[in-house]
C-alpha positions in Angstrom: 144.1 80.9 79.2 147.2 80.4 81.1 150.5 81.4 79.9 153.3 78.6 80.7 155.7 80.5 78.4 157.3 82.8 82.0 160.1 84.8 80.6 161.2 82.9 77.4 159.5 83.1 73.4 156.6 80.9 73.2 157.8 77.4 71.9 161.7 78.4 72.5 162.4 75.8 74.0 160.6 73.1 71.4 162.6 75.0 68.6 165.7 74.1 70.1 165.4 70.4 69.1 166.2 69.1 65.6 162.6 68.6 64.2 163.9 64.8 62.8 164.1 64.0 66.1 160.3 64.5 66.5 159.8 62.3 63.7 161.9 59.7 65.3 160.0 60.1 68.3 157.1 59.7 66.5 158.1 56.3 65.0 158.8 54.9 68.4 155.3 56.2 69.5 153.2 54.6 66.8 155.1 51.4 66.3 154.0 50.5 70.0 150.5 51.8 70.2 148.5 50.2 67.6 147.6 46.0 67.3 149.8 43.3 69.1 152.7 44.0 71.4 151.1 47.6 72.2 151.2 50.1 74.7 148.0 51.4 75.5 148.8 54.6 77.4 150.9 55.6 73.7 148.0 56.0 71.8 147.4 59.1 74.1 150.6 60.4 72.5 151.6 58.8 69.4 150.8 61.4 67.2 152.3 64.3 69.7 155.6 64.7 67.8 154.3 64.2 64.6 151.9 67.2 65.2 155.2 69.3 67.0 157.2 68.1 63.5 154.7 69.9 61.3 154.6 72.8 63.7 158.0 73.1 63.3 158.5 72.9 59.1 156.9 74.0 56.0 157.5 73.4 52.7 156.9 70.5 50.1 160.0 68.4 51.3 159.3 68.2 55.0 155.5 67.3 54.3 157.1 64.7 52.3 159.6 63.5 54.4 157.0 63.6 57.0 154.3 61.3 54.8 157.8 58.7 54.3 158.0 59.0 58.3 154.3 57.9 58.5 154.5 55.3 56.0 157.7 53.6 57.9 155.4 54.0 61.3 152.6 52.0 60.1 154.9 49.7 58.2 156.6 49.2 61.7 152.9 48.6 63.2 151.9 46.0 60.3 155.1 44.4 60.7 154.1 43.2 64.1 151.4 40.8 62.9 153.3 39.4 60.3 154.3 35.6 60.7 153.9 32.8 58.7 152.3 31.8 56.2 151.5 35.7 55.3 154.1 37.4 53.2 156.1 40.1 54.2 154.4 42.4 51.0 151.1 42.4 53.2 153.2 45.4 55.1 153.1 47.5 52.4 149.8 46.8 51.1 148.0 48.0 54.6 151.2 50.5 55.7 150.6 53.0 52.9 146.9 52.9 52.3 146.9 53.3 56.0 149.1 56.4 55.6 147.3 57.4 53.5 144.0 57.7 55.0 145.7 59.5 57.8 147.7 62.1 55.7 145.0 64.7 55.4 144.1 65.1 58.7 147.7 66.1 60.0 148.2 68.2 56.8 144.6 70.2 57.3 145.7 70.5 60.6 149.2 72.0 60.2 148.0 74.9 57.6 145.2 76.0 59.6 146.6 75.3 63.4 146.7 79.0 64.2 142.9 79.5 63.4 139.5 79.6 65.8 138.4 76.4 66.4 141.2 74.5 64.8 142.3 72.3 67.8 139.1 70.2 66.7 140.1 70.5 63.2 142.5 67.1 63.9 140.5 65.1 65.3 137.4 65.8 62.9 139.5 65.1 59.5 140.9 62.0 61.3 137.4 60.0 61.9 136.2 61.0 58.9 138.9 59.5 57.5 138.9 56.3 59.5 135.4 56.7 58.6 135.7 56.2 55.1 138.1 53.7 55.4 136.0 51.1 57.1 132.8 52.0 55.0 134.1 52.3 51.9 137.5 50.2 51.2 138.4 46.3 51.8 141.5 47.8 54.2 137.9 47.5 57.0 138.9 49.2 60.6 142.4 48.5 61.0 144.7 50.7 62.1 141.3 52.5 64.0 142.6 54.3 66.7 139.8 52.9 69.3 141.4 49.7 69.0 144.4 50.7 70.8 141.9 50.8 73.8 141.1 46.7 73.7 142.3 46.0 76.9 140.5 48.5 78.7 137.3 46.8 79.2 135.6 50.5 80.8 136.7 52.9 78.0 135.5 50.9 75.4 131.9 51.0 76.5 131.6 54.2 75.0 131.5 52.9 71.6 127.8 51.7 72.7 127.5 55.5 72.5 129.3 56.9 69.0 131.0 53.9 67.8 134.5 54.0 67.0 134.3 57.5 65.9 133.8 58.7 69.5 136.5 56.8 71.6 139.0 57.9 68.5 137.9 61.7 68.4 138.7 60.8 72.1 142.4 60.0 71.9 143.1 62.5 68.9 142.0 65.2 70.9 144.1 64.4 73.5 146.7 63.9 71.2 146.2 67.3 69.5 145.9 69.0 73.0 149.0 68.1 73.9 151.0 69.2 71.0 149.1 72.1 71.4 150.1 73.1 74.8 153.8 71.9 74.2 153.6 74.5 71.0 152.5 77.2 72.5 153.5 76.7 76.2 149.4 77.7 77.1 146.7 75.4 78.7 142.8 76.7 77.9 139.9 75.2 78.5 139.6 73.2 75.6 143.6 71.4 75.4 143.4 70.5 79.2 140.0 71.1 80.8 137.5 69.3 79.0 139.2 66.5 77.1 140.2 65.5 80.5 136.5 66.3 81.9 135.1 64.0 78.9 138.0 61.3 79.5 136.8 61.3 83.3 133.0 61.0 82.1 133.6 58.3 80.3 135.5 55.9 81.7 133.1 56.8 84.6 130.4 55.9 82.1 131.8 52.8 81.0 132.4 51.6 84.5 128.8 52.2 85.7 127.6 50.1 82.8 129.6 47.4 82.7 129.3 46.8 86.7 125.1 47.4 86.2 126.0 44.5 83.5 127.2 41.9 86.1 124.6 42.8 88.2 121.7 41.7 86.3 120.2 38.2 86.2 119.9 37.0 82.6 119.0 34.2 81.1 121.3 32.3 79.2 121.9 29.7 76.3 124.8 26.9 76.5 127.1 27.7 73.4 130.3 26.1 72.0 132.8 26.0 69.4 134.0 23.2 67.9 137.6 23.2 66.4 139.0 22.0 63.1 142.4 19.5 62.0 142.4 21.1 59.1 145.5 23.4 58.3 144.6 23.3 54.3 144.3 27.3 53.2 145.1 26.8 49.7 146.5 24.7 46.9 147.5 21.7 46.9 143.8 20.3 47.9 143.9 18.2 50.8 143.4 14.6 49.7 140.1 12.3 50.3 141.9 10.6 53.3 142.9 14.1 55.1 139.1 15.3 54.3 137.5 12.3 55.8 140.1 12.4 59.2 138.7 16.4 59.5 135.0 14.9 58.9 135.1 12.2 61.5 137.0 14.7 63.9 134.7 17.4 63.1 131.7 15.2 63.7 132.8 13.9 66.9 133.8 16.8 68.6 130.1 18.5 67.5 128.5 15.5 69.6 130.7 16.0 72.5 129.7 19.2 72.6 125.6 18.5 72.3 126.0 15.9 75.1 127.9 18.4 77.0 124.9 20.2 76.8 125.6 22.5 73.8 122.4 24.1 71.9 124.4 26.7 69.4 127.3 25.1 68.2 129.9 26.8 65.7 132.7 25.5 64.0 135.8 27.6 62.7 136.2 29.2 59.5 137.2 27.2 56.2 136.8 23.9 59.2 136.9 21.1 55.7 136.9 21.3 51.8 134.4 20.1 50.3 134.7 19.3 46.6 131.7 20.8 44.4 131.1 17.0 43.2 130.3 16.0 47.0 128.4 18.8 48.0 124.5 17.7 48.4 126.1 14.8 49.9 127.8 16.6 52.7 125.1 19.2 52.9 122.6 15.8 53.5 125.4 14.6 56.5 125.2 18.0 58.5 121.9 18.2 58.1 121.2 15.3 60.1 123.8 15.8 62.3 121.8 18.7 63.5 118.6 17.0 63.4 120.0 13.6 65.4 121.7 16.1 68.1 118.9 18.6 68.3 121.6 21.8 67.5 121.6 24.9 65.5 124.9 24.3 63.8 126.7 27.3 62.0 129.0 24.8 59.6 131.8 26.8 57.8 133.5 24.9 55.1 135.3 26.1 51.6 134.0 24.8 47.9 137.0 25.0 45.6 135.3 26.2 42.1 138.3 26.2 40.4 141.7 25.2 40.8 143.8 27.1 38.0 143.6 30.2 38.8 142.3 29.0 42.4 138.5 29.9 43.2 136.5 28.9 46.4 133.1 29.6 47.7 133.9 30.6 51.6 130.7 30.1 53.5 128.4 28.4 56.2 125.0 26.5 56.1 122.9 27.8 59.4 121.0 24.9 60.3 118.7 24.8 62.7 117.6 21.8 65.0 115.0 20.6 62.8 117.9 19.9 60.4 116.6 22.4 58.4 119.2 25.1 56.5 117.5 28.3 57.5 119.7 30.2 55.2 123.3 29.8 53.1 126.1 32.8 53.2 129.2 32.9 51.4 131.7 35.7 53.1 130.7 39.1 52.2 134.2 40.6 52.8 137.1 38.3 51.8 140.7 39.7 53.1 142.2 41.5 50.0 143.8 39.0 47.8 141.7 36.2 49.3 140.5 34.3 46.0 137.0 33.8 47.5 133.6 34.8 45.5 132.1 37.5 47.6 129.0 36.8 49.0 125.9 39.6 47.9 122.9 38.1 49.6 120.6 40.0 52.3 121.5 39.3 55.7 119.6 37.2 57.3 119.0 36.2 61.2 117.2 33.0 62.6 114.8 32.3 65.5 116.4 30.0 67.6 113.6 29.5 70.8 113.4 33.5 70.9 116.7 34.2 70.6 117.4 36.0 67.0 120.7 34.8 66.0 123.1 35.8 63.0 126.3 35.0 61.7 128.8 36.0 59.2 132.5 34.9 58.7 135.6 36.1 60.0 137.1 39.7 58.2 133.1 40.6 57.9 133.3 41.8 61.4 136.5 44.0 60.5 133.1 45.7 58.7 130.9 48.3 61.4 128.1 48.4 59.0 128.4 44.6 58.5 127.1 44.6 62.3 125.0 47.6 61.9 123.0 45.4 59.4 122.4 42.3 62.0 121.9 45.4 64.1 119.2 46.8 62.2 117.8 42.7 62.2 117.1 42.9 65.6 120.0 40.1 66.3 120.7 38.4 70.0 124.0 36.5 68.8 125.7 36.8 66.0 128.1 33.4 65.4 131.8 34.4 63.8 133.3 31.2 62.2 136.9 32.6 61.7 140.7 31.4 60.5 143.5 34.0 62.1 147.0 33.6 62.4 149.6 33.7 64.9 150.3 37.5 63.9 147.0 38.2 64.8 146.4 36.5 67.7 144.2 37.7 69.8 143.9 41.1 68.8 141.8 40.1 66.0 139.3 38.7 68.5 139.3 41.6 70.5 138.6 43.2 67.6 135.2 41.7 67.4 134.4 43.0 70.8 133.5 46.2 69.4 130.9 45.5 67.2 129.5 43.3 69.9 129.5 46.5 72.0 128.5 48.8 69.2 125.1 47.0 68.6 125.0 45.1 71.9 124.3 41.4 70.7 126.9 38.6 72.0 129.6 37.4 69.5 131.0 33.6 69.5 134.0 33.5 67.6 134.7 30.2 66.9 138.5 30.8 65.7 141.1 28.1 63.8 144.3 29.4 64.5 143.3 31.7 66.7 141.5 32.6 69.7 137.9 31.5 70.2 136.2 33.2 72.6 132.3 33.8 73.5 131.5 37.7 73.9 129.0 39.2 75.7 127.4 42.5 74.7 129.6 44.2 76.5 132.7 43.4 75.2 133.1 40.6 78.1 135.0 37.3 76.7 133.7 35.0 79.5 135.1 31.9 77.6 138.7 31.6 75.7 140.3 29.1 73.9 143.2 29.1 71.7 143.8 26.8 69.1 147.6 26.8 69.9 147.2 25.4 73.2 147.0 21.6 73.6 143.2 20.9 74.4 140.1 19.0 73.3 139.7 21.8 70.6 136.2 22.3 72.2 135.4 25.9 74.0 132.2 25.8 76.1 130.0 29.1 77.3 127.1 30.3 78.6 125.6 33.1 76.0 122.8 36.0 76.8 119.6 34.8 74.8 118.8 38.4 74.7 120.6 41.8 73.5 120.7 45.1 74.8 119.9 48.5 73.1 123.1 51.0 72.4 122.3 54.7 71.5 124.8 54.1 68.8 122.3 51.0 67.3 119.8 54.0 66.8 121.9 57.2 66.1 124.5 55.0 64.0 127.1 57.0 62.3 125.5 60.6 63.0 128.6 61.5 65.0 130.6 61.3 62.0 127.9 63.6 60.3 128.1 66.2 62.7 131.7 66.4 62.4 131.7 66.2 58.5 129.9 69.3 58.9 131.9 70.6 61.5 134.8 70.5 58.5 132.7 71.8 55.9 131.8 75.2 58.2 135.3 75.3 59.2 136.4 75.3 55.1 133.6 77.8 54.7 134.7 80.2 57.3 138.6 79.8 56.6 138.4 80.4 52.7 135.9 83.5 54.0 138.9 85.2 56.4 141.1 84.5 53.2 139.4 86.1 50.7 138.8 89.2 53.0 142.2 89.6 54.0 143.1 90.3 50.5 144.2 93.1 49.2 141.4 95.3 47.2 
């Protein structure tokens, strides 16, 4: 271990600074790491002064004006994608769970800093908890801290190796190592050594794969999605006339597309209302739409059940070229406070000429085990009929990269306002469009008919495991050393 402390007390010179001005510093480094308008090298040290704050202070009121500090962070972060029509409240409802989730792992961390082993002690309670968050609550994956790596196209390969778990045990270890270091004024092995050996590996890693990815001949399917005039997202109902102008727009675009040589075509999420009444009617229309164009068509639309309190059915008919419905699927995740009825069916994936293809809508893919399902099906493509807003846009998009990457299938988002975009298996968008540009509202691409295999498709969440018990042996052995150190 080398000793960076010279002449002075270890961490002299860190006491010297009010430890509010850490938090402050902390506040600036969080609020420009995480979603849109971000900083990717932050995320390296966003949580840096927060770790150096708790270093610094005990006691009931600094951990509590520290867990205010992190709430006003993520309330800055969720403040970014605000915009209309969202309400400002949404802040609060993600900021504080958010905070939350994250609280235990800097708290663990600051009471047993000084112990063997503890460096990893931040980074282990923080994936769990990011963990749980995404596989257990409707707050999904954001606010994950491998998403502050979306524009880095090699880094994020590695989730094809761990998931999100790995690239975020990543950046918290860095994170952690560098407090460290700053605390103590000492480099070892494992603050500067091997998280930047690992770093090194796997941006080397993630390089190698994606350029062996361009490299390869593949075959490939012609894909598109087809955009939607439709701005209704609530009450009042859009009237018969504005349903029919979306239907005759929607229709017309979809054989655009087919004659432009089109075989998978996907419209956005929530693309028409369709009242209950007119239902077989308009199931009867796509039907043969598909079957007179020869398409598999993933058509998204919303059935209002009930307009006082407002209830909707949010789903797609998968139809197949045959003008057959292979399957029905009403959202399995609707966006907290979304008045959708959740959908509970099996997932399903179709046979489209040997290529197995899936879909789901929208905040589903917010869902890792959503994808690890279509994983599990074997699925080529999995369609994404989706309905952002401008808050959102693109990271939301980018967002579905990952699971593409995680279980190595292709992703077409087909997005109203939003970005669409066609994803390749690794992470690739290879077509954009965004429905706030002035175009035909038609995005064409050229889509793998084939996967790839991930090791994390197989291993799935066992790095999480490893490090759950990695926490437990660390609580073991701690509580141990405490009861032996007491007095007899």
């Amino acid at each position: 271990m080398k000793d960076l402390s010279s002449t002075h007390t270890q961490g002299s010179y860190v006491d010297k600074i009010n430890p509010l001005w850490y938090l402050t510093m902390g506040l600036v480094t969080m609020a420009f790491t995480h979603m849109t308008f971000s900083i990717e090298v932050m995320a390296w040290v966003s949580s840096v002064p927060f770790l150096i704050y708790l270093s610094l202070t005990q006691g009931w009121k600094s951990r509590l004006t520290f867990f205010l500090a992190l709430v006003l962070a993520w309330s800055l972060v969720v403040t970014k994608i605000i915009s209309d029509p969202i309400p400002l409240v949404l802040v609060f409802l993600y900021s504080i769970p958010i905070s939350l989730f994250h609280l235990p792992g800097y708290l663990i961390w600051s009471k047993f800093r000084n112990q063997k082993f503890a460096l990893f002690l931040f980074p282990v309670i923080m994936i769990i908890m990011e963990w749980i968050q995404y596989t257990f609550t409707p707050l999904a994956s954001w606010g994950v801290a491998a998403y502050t790596m979306h524009d880095n196209v090699s880094l994020i390969q590695t989730v094809s190796l761990f998931g999100l778990a790995g690239l975020s045990f990543l950046i918290y270890w860095v994170n952690v190592s560098i407090a460290h270091i700053i605390i103590k004024r000492k480099i070892s092995i494992s603050t500067f050594q091997l998280p930047l050996i690992m770093l090194f590996l796997l941006i080397a890693f993630g390089s190698i794969r994606y350029d062996i990815s361009k490299g390869n001949g593949i075959d490939s399917v012609t894909v598109a999605a087809v955009g939607t005039d439709s701005k209704a997202s609530g009450l009042p109902l859009p009237s018969k006339e504005s349903t029919e102008h979306t239907r005759t727009a929607l229709f017309k675009r979809t054989k655009t597309a087919a004659d432009g040589g089109a075989k998978i075509i996907a419209w956005n999420e929530a693309a028409i209302f369709i009242m209950p009444e007119d239902e077989n009617e308009w199931i009867d229309s796509i039907k043969e739409l598909a079957l007179q164009l020869n398409i598999t068509l993933v058509a998204s639309y919303v059935t209002p059940i009930s307009q006082s309190p407002l209830r909707y059915e949010n789903k797609y008919q998968f139809i197949d070229s045959s003008g057959n419905i292979t399957h029905t699927y009403l959202k399995h995740q609707p966006v907290p406070g979304e008045p959708a009825v959740q959908g509970k069916s099996p997932l399903k994936v179709a046979d489209i000429k040997g290529t197995k293809v899936a879909a789901a809508i929208c905040y589903d893919y917010d869902f890792p085990y959503l994808a690890k399902g279509y994983g599990e099906l074997g699925a080529d493509m999995v369609i994404l009929p989706s309905s952002d807003w401008r808050g959102i846009d693109p990271v939301h998009t980018e967002m579905a990269a990952f699971r593409a990457i995680e279980q190595g299938h292709s992703v077409l988002r087909s997005t109203r306002f939003g970005l669409s975009a066609a994803i390749t298996p690794y992470g690739e968008m290879v077509s954009q469009m965004s429905s706030f540009d002035g175009n035909d509202k038609i995005m064409y691409s050229e889509l793998p008919t084939k996967g790839v295999s991930t090791l994390y498709s197989v291993i799935q969440d066992s790095f999480v495991y490893l490090c759950i018990g990695f926490l437990l042996s660390f609580m073991a052995i701690a509580s141990r050393s405490k009861n032996r150190s007491k007095p007899i």
